[in-house]
Backbone of each chain as nested JSON, in Angstrom:
{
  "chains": [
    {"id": "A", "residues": [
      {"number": 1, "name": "UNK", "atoms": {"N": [126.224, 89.009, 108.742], "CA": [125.387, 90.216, 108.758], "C": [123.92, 89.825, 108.572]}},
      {"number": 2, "name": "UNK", "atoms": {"N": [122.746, 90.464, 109.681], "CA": [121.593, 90.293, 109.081], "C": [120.963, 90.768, 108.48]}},
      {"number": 3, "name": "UNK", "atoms": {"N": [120.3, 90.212, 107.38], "CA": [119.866, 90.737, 106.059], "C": [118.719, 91.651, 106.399]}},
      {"number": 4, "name": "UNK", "atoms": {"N": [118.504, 93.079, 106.152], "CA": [117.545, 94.108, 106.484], "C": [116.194, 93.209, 105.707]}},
      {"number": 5, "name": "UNK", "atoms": {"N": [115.495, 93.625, 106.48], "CA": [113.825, 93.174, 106.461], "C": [113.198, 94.024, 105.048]}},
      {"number": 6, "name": "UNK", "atoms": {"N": [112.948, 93.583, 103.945], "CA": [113.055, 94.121, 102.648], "C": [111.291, 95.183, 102.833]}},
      {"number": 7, "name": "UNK", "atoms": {"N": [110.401, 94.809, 103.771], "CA": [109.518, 95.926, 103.943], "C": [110.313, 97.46, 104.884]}},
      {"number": 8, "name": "UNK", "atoms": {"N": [110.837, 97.19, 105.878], "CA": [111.529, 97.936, 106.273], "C": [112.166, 99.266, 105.452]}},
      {"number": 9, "name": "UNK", "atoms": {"N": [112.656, 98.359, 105.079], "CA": [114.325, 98.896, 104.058], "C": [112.838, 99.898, 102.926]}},
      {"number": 10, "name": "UNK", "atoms": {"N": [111.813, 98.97, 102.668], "CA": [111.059, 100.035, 101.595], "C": [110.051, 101.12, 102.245]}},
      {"number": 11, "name": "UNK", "atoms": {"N": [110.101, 101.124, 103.397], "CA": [109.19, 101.928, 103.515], "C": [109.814, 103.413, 104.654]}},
      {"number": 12, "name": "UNK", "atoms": {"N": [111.898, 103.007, 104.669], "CA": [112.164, 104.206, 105.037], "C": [112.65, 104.669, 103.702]}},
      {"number": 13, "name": "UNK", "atoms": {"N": [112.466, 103.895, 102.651], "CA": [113.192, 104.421, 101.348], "C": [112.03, 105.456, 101.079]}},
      {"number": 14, "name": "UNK", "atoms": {"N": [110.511, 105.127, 101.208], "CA": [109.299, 106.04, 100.901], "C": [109.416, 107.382, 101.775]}},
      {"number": 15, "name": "UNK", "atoms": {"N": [110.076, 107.267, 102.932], "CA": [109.852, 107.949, 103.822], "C": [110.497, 109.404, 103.56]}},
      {"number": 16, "name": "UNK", "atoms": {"N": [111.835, 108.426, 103.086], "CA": [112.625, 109.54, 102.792], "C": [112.523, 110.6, 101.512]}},
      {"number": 17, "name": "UNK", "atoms": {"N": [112.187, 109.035, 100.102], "CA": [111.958, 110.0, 98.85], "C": [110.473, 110.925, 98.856]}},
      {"number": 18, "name": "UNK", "atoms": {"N": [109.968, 110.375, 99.587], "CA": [108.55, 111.715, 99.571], "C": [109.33, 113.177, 100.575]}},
      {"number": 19, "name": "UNK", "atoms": {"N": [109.83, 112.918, 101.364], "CA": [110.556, 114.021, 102.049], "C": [111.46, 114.846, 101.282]}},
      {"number": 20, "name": "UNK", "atoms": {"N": [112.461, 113.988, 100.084], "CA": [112.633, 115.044, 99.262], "C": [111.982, 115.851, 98.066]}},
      {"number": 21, "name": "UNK", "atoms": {"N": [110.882, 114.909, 97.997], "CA": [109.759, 115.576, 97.007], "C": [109.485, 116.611, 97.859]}},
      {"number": 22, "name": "UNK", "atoms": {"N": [109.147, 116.561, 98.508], "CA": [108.798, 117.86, 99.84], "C": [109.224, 118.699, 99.74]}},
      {"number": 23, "name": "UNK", "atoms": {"N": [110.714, 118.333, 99.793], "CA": [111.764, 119.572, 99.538], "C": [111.802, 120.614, 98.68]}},
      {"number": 24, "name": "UNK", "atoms": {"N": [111.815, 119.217, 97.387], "CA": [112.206, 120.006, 95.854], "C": [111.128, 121.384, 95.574]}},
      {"number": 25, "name": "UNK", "atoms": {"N": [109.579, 121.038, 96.421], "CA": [108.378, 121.455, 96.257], "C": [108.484, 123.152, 96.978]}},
      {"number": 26, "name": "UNK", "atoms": {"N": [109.145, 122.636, 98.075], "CA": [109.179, 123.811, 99.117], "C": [110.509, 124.717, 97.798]}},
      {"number": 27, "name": "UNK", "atoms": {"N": [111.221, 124.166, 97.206], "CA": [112.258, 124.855, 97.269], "C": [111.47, 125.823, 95.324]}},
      {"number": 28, "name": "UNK", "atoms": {"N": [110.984, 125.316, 94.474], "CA": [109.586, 126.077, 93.526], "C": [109.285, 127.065, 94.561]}},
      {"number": 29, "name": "UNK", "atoms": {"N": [108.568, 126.591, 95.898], "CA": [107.788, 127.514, 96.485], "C": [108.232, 128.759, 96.63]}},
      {"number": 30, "name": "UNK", "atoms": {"N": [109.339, 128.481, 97.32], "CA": [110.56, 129.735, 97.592], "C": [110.546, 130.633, 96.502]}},
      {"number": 31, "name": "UNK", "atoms": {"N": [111.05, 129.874, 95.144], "CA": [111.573, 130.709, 94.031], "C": [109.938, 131.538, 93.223]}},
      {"number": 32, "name": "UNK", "atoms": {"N": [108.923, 130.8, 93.605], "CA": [107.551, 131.373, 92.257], "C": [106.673, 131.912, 93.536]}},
      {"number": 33, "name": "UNK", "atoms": {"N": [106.398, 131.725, 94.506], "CA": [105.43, 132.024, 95.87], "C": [104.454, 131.376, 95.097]}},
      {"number": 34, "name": "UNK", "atoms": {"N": [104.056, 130.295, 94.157], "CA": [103.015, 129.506, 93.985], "C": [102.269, 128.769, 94.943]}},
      {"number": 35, "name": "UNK", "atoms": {"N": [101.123, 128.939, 95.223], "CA": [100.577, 128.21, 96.232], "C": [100.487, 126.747, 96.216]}},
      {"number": 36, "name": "UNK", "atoms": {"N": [100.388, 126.562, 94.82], "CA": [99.959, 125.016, 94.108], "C": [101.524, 124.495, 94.836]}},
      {"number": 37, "name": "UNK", "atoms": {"N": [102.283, 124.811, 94.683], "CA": [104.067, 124.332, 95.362], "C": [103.517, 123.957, 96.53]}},
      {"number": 38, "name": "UNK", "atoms": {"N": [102.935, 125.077, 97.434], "CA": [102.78, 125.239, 98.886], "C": [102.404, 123.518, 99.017]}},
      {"number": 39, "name": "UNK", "atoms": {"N": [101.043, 123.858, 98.407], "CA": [99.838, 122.544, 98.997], "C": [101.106, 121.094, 98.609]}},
      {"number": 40, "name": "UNK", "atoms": {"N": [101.701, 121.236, 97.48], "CA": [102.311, 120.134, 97.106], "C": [103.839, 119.714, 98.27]}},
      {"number": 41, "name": "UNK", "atoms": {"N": [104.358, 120.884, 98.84], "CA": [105.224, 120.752, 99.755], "C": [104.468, 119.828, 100.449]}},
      {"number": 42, "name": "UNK", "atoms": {"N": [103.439, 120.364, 101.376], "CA": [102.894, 119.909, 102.341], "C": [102.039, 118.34, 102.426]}},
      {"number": 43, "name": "UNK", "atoms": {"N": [101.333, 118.065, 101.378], "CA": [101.176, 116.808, 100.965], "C": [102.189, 116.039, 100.946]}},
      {"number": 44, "name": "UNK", "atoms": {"N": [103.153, 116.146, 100.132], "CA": [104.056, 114.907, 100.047], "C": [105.041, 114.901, 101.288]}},
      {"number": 45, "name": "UNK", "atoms": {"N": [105.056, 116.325, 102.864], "CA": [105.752, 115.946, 103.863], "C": [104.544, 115.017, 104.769]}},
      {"number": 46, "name": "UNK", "atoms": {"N": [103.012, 115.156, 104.592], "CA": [102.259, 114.758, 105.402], "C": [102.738, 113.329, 104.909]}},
      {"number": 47, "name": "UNK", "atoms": {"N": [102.804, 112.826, 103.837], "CA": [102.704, 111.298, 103.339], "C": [104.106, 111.03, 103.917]}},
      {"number": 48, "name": "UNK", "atoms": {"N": [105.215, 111.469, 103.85], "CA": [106.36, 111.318, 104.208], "C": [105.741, 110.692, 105.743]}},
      {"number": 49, "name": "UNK", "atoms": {"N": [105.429, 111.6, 106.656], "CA": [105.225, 111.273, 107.83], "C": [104.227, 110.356, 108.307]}},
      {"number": 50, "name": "UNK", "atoms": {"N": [103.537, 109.91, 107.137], "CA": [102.062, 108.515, 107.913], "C": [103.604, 107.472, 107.285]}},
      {"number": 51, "name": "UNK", "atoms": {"N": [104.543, 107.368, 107.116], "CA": [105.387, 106.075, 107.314], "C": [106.069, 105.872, 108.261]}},
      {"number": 52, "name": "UNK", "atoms": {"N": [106.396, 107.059, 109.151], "CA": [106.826, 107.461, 110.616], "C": [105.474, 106.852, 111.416]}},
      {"number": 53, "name": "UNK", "atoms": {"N": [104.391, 107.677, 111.15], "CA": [103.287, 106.914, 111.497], "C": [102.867, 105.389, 111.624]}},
      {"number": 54, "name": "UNK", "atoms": {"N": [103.181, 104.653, 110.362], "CA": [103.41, 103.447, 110.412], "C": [103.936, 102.689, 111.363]}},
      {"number": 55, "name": "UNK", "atoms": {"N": [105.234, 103.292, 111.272], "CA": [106.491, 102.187, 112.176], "C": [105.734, 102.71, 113.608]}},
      {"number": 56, "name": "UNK", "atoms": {"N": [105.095, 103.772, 114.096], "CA": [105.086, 103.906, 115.515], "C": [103.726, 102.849, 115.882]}},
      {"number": 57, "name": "UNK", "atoms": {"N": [102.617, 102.955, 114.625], "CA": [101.501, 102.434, 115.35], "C": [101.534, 101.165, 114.857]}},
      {"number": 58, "name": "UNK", "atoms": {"N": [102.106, 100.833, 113.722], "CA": [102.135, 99.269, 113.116], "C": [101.0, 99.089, 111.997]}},
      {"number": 59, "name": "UNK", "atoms": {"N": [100.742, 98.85, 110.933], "CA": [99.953, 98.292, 109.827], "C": [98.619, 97.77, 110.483]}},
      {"number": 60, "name": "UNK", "atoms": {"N": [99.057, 96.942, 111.291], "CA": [97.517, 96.084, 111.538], "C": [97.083, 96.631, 112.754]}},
      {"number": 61, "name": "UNK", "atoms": {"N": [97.531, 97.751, 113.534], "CA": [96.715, 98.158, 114.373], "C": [95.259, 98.8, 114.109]}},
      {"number": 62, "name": "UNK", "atoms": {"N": [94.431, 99.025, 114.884], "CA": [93.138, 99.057, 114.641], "C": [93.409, 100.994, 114.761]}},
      {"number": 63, "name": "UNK", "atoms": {"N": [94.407, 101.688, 115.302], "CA": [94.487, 102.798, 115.391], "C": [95.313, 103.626, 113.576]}},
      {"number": 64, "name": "UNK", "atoms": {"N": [95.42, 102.345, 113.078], "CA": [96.37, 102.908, 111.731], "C": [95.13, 103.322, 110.626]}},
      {"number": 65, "name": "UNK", "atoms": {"N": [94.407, 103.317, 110.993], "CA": [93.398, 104.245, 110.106], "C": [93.265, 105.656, 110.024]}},
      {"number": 66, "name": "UNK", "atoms": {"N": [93.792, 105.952, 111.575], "CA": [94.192, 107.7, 111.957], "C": [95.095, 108.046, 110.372]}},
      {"number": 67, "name": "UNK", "atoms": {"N": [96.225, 106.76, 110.602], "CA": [97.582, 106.832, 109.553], "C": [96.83, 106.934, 108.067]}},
      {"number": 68, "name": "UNK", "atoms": {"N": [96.162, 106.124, 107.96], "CA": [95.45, 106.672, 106.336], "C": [94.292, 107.347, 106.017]}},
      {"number": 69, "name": "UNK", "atoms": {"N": [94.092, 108.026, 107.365], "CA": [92.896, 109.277, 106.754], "C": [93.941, 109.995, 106.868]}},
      {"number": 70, "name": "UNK", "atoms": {"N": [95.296, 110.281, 107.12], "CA": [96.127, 111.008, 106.675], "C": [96.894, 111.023, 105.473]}},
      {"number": 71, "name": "UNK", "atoms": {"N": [96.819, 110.1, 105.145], "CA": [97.001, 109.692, 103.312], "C": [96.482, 110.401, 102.726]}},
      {"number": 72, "name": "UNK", "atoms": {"N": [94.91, 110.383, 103.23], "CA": [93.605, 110.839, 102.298], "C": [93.933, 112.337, 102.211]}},
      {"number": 73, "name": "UNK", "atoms": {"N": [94.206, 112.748, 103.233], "CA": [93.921, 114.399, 103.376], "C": [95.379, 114.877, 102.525]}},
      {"number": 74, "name": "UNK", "atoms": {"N": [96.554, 113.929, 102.284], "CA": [97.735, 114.778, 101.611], "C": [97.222, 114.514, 100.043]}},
      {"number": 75, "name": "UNK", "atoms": {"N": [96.447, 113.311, 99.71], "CA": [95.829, 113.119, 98.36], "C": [95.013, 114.258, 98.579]}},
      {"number": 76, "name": "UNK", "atoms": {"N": [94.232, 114.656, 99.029], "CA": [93.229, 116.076, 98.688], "C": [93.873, 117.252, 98.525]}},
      {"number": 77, "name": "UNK", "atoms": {"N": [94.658, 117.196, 99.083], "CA": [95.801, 118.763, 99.396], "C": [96.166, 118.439, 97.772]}},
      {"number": 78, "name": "UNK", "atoms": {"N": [96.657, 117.331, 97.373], "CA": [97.158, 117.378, 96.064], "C": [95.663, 118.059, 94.86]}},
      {"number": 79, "name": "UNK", "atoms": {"N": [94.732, 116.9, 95.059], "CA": [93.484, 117.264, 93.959], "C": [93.357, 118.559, 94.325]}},
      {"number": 80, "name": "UNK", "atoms": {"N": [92.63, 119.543, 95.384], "CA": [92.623, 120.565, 95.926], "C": [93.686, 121.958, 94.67]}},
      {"number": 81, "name": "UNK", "atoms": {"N": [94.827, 121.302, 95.347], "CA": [95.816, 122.443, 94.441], "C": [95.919, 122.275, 93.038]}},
      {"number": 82, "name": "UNK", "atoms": {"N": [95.8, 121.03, 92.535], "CA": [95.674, 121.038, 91.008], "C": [94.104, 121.779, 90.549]}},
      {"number": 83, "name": "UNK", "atoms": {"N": [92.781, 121.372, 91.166], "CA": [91.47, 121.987, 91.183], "C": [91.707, 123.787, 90.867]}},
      {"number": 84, "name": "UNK", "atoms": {"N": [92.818, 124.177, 91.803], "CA": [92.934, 125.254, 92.277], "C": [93.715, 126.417, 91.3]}},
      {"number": 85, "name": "UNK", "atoms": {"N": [94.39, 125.499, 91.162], "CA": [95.59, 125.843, 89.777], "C": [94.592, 126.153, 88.438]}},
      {"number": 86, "name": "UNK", "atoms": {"N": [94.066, 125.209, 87.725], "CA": [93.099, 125.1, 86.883], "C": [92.147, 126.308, 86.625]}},
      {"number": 87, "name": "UNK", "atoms": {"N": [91.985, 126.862, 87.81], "CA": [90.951, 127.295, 87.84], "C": [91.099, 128.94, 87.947]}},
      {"number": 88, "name": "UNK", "atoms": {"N": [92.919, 129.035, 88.386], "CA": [93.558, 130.847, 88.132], "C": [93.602, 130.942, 86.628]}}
    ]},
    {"id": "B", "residues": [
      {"number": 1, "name": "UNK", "atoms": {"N": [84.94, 101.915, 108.582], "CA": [85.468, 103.223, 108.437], "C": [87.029, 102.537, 107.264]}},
      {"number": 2, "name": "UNK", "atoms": {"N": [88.086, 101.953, 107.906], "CA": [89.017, 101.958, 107.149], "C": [88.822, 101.169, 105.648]}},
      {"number": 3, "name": "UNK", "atoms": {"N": [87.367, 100.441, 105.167], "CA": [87.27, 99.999, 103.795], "C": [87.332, 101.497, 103.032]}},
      {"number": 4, "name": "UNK", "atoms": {"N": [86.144, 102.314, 103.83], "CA": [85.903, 103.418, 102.989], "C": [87.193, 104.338, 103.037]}},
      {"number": 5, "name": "UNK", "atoms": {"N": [87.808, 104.8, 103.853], "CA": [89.337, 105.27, 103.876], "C": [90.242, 104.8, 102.26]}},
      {"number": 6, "name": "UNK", "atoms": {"N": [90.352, 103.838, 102.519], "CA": [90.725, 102.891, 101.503], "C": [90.329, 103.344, 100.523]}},
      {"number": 7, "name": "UNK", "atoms": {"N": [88.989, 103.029, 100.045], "CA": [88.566, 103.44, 98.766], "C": [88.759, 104.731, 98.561]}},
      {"number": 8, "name": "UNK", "atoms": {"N": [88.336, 106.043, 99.464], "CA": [88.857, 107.22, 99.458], "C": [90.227, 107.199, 98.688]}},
      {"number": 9, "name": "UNK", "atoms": {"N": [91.0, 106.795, 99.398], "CA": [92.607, 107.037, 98.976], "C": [92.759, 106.364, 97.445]}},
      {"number": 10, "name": "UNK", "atoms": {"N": [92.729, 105.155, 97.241], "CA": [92.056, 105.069, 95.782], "C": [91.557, 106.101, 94.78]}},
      {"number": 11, "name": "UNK", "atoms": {"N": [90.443, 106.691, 94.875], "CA": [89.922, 107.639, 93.974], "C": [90.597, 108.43, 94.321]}},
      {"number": 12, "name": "UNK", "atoms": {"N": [91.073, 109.438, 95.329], "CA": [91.829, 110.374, 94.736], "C": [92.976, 110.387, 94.424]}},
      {"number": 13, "name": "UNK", "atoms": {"N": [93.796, 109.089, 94.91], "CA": [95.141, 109.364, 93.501], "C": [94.961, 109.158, 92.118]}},
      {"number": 14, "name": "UNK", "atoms": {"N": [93.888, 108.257, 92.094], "CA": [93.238, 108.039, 90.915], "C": [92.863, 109.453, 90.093]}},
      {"number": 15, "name": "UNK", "atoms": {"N": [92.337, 110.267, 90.643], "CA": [91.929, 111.319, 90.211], "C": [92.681, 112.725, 90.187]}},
      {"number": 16, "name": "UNK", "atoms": {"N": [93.98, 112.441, 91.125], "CA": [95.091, 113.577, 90.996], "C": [95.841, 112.634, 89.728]}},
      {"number": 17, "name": "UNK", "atoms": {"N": [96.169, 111.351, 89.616], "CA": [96.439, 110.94, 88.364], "C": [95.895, 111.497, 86.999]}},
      {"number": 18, "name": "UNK", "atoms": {"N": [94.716, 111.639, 86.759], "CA": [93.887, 111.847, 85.935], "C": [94.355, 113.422, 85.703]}},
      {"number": 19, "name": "UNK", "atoms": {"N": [93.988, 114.224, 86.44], "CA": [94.454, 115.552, 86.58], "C": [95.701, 116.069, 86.16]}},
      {"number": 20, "name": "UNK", "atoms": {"N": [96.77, 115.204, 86.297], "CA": [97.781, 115.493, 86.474], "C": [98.176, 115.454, 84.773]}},
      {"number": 21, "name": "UNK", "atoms": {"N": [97.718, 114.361, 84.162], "CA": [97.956, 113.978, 82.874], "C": [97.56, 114.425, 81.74]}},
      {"number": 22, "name": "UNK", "atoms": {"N": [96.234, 114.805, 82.352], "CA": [95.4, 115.643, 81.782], "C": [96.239, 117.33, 81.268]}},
      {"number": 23, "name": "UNK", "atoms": {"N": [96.832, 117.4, 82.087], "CA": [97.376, 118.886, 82.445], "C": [98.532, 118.693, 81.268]}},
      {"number": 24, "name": "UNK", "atoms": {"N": [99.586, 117.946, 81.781], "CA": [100.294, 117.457, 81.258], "C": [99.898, 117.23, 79.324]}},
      {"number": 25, "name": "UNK", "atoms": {"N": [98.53, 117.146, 78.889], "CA": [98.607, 116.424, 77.586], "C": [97.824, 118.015, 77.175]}},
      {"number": 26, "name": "UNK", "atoms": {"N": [97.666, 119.084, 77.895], "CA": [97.223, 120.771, 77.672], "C": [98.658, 121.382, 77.301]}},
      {"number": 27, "name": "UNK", "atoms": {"N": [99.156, 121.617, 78.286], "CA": [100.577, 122.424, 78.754], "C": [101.842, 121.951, 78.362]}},
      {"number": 28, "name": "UNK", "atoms": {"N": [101.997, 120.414, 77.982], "CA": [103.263, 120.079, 77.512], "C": [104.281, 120.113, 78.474]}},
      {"number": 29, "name": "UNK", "atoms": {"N": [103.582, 120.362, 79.846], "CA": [105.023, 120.33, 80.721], "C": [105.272, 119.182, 81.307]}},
      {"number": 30, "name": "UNK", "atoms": {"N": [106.606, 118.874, 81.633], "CA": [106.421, 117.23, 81.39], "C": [107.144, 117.155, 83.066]}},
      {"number": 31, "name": "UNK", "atoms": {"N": [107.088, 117.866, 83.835], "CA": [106.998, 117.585, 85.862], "C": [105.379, 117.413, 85.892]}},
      {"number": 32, "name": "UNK", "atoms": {"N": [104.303, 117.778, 85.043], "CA": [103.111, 117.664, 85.334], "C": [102.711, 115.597, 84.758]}},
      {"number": 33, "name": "UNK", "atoms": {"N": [103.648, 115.684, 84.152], "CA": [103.748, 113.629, 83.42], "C": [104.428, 113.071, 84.376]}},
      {"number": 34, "name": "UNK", "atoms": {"N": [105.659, 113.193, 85.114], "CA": [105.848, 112.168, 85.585], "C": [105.176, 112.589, 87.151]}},
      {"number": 35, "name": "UNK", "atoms": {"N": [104.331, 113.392, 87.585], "CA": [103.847, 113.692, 88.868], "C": [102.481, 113.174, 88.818]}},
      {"number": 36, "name": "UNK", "atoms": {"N": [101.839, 112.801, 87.056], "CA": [100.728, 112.017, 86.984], "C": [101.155, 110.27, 86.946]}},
      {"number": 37, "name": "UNK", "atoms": {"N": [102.134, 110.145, 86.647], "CA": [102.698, 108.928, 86.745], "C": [102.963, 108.057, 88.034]}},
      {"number": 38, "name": "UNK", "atoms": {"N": [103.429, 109.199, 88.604], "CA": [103.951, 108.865, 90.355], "C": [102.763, 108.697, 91.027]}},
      {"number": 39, "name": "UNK", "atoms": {"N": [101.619, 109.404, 90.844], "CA": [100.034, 109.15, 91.284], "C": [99.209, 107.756, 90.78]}},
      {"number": 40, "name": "UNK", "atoms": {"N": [100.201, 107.536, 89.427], "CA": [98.815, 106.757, 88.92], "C": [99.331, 105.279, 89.692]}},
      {"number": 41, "name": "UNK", "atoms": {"N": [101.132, 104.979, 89.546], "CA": [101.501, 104.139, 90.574], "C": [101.427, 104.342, 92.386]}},
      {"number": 42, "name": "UNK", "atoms": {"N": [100.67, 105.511, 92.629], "CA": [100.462, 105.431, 94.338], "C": [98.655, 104.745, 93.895]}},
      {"number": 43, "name": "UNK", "atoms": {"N": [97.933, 105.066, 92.627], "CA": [96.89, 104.058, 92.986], "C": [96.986, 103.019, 92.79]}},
      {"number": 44, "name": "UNK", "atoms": {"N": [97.907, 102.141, 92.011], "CA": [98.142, 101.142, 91.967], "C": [98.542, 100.812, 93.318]}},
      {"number": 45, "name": "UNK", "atoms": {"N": [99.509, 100.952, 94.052], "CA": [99.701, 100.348, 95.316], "C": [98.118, 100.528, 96.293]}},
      {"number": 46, "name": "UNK", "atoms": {"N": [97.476, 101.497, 96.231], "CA": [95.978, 101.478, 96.83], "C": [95.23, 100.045, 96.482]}},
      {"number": 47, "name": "UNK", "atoms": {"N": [95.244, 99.846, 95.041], "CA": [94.717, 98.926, 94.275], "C": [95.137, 97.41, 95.06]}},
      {"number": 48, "name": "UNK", "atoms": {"N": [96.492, 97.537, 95.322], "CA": [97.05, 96.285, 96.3], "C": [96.719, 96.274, 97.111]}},
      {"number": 49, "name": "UNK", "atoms": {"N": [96.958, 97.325, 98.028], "CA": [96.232, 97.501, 99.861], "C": [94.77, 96.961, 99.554]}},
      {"number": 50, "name": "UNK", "atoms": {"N": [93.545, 97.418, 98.959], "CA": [92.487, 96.495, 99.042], "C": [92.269, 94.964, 99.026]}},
      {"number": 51, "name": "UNK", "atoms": {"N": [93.187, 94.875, 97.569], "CA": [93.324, 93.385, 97.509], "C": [94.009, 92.592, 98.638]}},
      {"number": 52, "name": "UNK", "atoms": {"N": [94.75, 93.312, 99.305], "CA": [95.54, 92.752, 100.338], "C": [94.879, 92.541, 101.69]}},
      {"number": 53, "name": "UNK", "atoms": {"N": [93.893, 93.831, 101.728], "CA": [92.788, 93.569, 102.974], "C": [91.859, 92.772, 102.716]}},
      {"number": 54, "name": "UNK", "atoms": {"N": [91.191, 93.114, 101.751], "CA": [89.902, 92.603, 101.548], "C": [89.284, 91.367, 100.846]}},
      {"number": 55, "name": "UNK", "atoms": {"N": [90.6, 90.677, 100.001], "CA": [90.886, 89.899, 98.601], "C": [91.201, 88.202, 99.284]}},
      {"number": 56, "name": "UNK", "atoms": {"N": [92.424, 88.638, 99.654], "CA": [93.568, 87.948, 99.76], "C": [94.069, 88.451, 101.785]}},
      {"number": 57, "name": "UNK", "atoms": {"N": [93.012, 88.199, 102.12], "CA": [93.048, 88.978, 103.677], "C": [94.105, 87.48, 104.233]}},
      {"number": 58, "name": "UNK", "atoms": {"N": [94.456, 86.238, 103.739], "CA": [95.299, 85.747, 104.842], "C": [96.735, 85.301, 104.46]}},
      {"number": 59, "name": "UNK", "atoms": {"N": [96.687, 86.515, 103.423], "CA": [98.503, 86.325, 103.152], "C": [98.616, 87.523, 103.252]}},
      {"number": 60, "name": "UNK", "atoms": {"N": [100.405, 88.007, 102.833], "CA": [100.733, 89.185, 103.272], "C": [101.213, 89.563, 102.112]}},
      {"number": 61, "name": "UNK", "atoms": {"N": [100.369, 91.115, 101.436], "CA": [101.129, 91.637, 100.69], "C": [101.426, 92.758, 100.334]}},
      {"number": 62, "name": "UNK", "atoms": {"N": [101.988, 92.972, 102.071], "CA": [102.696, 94.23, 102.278], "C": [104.073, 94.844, 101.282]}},
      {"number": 63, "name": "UNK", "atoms": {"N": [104.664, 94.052, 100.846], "CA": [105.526, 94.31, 100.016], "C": [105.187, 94.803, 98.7]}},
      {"number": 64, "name": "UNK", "atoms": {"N": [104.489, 93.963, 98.228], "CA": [103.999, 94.083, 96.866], "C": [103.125, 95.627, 97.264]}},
      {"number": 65, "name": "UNK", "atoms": {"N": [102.754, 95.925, 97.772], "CA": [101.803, 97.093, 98.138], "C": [102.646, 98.169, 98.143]}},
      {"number": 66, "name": "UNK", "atoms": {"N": [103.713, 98.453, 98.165], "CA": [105.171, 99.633, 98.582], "C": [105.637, 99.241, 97.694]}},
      {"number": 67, "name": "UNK", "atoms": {"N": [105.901, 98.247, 96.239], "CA": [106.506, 98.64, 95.662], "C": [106.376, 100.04, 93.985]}},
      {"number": 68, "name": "UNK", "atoms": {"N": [104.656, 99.501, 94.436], "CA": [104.439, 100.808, 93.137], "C": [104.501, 102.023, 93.86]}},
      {"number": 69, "name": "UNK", "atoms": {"N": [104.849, 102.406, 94.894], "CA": [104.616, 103.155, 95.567], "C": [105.834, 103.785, 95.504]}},
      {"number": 70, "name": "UNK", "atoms": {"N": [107.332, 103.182, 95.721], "CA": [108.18, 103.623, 96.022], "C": [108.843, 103.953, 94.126]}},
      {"number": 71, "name": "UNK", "atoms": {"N": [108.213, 102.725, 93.123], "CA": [108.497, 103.085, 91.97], "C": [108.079, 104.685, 91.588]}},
      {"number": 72, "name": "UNK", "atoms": {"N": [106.872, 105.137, 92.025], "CA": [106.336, 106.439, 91.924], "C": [107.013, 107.51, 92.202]}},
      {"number": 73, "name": "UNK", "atoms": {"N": [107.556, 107.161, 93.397], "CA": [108.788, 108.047, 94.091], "C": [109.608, 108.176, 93.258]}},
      {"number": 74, "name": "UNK", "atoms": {"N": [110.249, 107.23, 92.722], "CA": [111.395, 106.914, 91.653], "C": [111.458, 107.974, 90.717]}},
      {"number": 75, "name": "UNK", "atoms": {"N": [110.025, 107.74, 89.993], "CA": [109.541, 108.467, 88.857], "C": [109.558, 110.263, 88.967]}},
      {"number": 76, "name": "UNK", "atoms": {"N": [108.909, 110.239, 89.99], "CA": [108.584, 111.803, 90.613], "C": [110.094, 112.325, 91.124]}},
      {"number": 77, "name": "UNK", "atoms": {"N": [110.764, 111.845, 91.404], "CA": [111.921, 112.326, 92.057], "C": [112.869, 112.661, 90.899]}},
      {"number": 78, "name": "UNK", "atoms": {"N": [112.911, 111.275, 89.896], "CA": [113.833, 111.543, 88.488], "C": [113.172, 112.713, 87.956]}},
      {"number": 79, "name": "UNK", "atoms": {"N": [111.883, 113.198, 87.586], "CA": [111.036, 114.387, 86.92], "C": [111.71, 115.734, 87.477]}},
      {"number": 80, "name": "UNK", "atoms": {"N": [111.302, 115.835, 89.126], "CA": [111.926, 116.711, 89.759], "C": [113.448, 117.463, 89.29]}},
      {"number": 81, "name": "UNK", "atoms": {"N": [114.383, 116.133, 89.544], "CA": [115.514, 116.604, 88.739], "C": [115.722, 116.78, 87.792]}},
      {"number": 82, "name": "UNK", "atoms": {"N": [115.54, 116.186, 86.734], "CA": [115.512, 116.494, 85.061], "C": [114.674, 117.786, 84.775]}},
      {"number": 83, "name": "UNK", "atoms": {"N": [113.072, 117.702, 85.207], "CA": [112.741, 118.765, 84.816], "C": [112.595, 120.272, 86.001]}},
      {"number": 84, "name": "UNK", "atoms": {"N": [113.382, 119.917, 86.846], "CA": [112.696, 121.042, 88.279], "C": [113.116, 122.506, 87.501]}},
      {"number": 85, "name": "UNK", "atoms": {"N": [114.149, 122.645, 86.234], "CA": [114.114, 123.983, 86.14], "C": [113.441, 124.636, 85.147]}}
    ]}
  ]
}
């Protein structure tokens, strides 16, 4: 058997556990209509998806910066809703 | 563009870290601790990605870079369940 590629193997493990953070987030959302849930659903599915992003464009491409100004923007969605929270 | 990206992503998990703990050491609710925890290890893996570009640009340490990352997950995901109700 060949041994899975140990970046691989970690970065559909990210892929997936931010997708159920996603979930758990959406599923608060459902139950409180908190917005702070909302932004937090949506952040941790955007991050879920720059690792989809990853595997399509590759790490060292010169286009994977698209992939982490999408990082940036699910980190703001996060500061954003905590800012936001704070401040009801 | 992608140094400053970089550093971007840096400060603000850095700073949803901060936030998060912060909240957490007001409110006593403790999904607001391990969701500052899970941040403060996504800046640590940021902390690697620089060193990894910019440091140490002709080895690879893509691995080491995903693993505080996925520990965070760990953290945030155990919180979720223990504390989601």
């Amino acid at each position: 058997m060949t041994p899975l590629p140990l970046n691989a193997f970690l970065q559909g493990f990210l892929c997936m556990g931010q997708l159920v953070i996603a979930l758990f987030f959406a599923r608060f959302l459902r139950k409180t209509r908190d917005r702070l849930f909302l932004l937090f659903a949506l952040a941790f599915l955007i991050l879920s998806l720059t690792q989809v992003g990853f595997l399509v464009i590759g790490f060292s491409s010169e286009r994977s910066v698209f992939v982490y100004l999408a990082r940036l923007c699910a980190y703001a969605l996060i500061f954003v809703a905590i800012v936001d929270k704070n401040r009801r | 563009m992608k140094p400053i990206v970089d550093v971007l992503c840096l400060a603000t998990s850095l700073a949803c870290a901060f936030l998060l703990l912060r909240s957490f050491r007001r409110n006593g609710v403790r999904l607001l601790m391990w969701a500052g925890l899970c941040f403060a290890l996504f800046a640590l893996g940021n902390v690697v990605l620089l060193i990894d570009e910019f440091v140490y640009a002709d080895s690879d340490l893509s691995t080491w870079r995903k693993i505080p990352m996925v520990l965070g997950v760990l953290l945030l995901v155990h919180g979720l369940v223990a504390e989601g109700e």
